[in-house]
N, C-alpha and C positions, 0 to 999 in steps of 0.2 A: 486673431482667431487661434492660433496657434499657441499660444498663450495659456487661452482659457481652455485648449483637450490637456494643454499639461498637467494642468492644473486638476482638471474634470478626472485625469488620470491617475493623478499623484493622488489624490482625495479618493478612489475607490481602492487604490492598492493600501492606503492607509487604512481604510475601514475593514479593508478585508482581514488585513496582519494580523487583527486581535482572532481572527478564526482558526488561522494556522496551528496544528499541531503535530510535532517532529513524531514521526511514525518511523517504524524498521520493517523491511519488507527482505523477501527471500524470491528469489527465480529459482524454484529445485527443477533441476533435471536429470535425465535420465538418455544414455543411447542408447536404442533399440532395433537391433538389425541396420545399422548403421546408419540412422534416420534418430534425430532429437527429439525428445517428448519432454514438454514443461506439465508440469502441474498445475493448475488455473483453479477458484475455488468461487463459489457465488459468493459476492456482499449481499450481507445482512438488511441492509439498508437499499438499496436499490436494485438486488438482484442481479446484477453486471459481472461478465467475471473477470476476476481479479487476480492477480498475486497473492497469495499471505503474507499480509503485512498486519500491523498490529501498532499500538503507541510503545513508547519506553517504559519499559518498566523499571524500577529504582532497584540500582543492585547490577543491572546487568548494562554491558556496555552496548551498544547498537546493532552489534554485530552478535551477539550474545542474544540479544532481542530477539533478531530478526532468526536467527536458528532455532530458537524456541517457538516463536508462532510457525515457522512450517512444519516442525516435530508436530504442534498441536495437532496442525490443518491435517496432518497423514496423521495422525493418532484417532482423529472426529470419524464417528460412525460415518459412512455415506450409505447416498440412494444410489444405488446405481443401474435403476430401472429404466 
Protein backbone atom coordinates (compact mmCIF):
# COMPACT_ATOMS: atom_id res chain seq x y z
CA UNK A 1 0.00 0.00 0.00
CA UNK A 2 2.59 2.19 0.74
CA UNK A 3 4.23 1.63 -2.29
CA UNK A 4 1.40 2.57 -4.53
CA UNK A 5 0.66 6.50 -2.47
CA UNK A 6 4.53 6.81 -3.46
CA UNK A 7 4.12 6.17 -6.45
CA UNK A 8 0.29 7.94 -6.77
CA UNK A 9 2.66 10.75 -5.35
CA UNK A 10 5.72 10.87 -7.16
CA UNK A 11 3.39 10.66 -10.42
CA UNK A 12 1.28 13.89 -9.48
CA UNK A 13 4.33 15.92 -8.37
CA UNK A 14 5.82 14.82 -11.78
CA UNK A 15 2.79 16.00 -13.69
CA UNK A 16 2.68 18.93 -11.90
CA UNK A 17 6.63 20.16 -12.53
CA UNK A 18 5.79 20.90 -16.13
CA UNK A 19 3.36 23.82 -14.45
CA UNK A 20 5.91 25.38 -12.32
CA UNK A 21 7.14 28.64 -13.11
CA UNK A 22 10.09 30.53 -11.27
CA UNK A 23 8.43 33.79 -10.45
CA UNK A 24 10.19 36.91 -8.28
CA UNK A 25 8.13 38.40 -5.72
CA UNK A 26 8.65 41.38 -3.22
CA UNK A 27 7.20 42.01 0.56
CA UNK A 28 7.33 45.92 0.48
CA UNK A 29 6.97 47.43 3.68
CA UNK A 30 6.61 50.29 5.38
CA UNK A 31 6.69 51.32 9.46
CA UNK A 32 4.14 53.44 10.51
CA UNK A 33 3.84 54.79 13.95
CA UNK A 34 5.59 52.06 14.94
CA UNK A 35 3.34 49.22 13.70
CA UNK A 36 4.44 47.40 9.99
CA UNK A 37 2.19 47.95 6.93
CA UNK A 38 2.86 45.29 3.91
CA UNK A 39 1.45 46.21 0.67
CA UNK A 40 -0.92 43.27 -0.50
CA UNK A 41 -2.26 43.61 -4.29
CA UNK A 42 -5.43 41.59 -5.77
CA UNK A 43 -4.32 38.67 -8.52
CA UNK A 44 -5.49 39.04 -11.71
CA UNK A 45 -6.62 35.62 -11.91
CA UNK A 46 -8.31 34.78 -8.75
CA UNK A 47 -8.87 37.81 -6.98
CA UNK A 48 -6.89 36.77 -3.67
CA UNK A 49 -4.38 38.96 -2.33
CA UNK A 50 -1.25 38.68 -2.95
CA UNK A 51 2.31 39.88 -2.82
CA UNK A 52 3.64 41.43 -6.13
CA UNK A 53 5.36 38.87 -7.65
CA UNK A 54 5.58 38.54 -11.40
CA UNK A 55 7.73 35.68 -13.70
CA UNK A 56 11.49 36.53 -14.65
CA UNK A 57 12.18 38.59 -16.98
CA UNK A 58 15.35 38.07 -19.35
CA UNK A 59 17.98 40.66 -18.45
CA UNK A 60 17.23 41.14 -14.97
CA UNK A 61 18.38 39.02 -12.13
CA UNK A 62 15.47 37.79 -9.57
CA UNK A 63 16.10 40.18 -7.21
CA UNK A 64 15.98 42.89 -10.03
CA UNK A 65 12.63 41.12 -11.05
CA UNK A 66 11.14 41.09 -8.01
CA UNK A 67 12.04 45.09 -7.34
CA UNK A 68 10.61 45.99 -10.45
CA UNK A 69 7.11 44.20 -10.19
CA UNK A 70 6.43 46.10 -6.77
CA UNK A 71 7.81 49.50 -8.48
CA UNK A 72 5.01 48.51 -11.09
CA UNK A 73 2.27 47.38 -8.30
CA UNK A 74 3.00 51.06 -6.47
CA UNK A 75 3.29 52.75 -9.96
CA UNK A 76 -0.62 50.80 -11.06
CA UNK A 77 -3.44 53.33 -10.71
CA UNK A 78 -5.55 52.03 -7.65
CA UNK A 79 -9.33 51.99 -6.54
CA UNK A 80 -9.26 52.91 -3.42
CA UNK A 81 -12.95 53.18 -2.86
Amino acid sequence: MLQRLATSLRFRFVARQSEIERQAGAIPYSVVDGQVAVLLVTSRRTGRWIFPKGGLMVGLTPHEAAAREALLMLAAPADLS
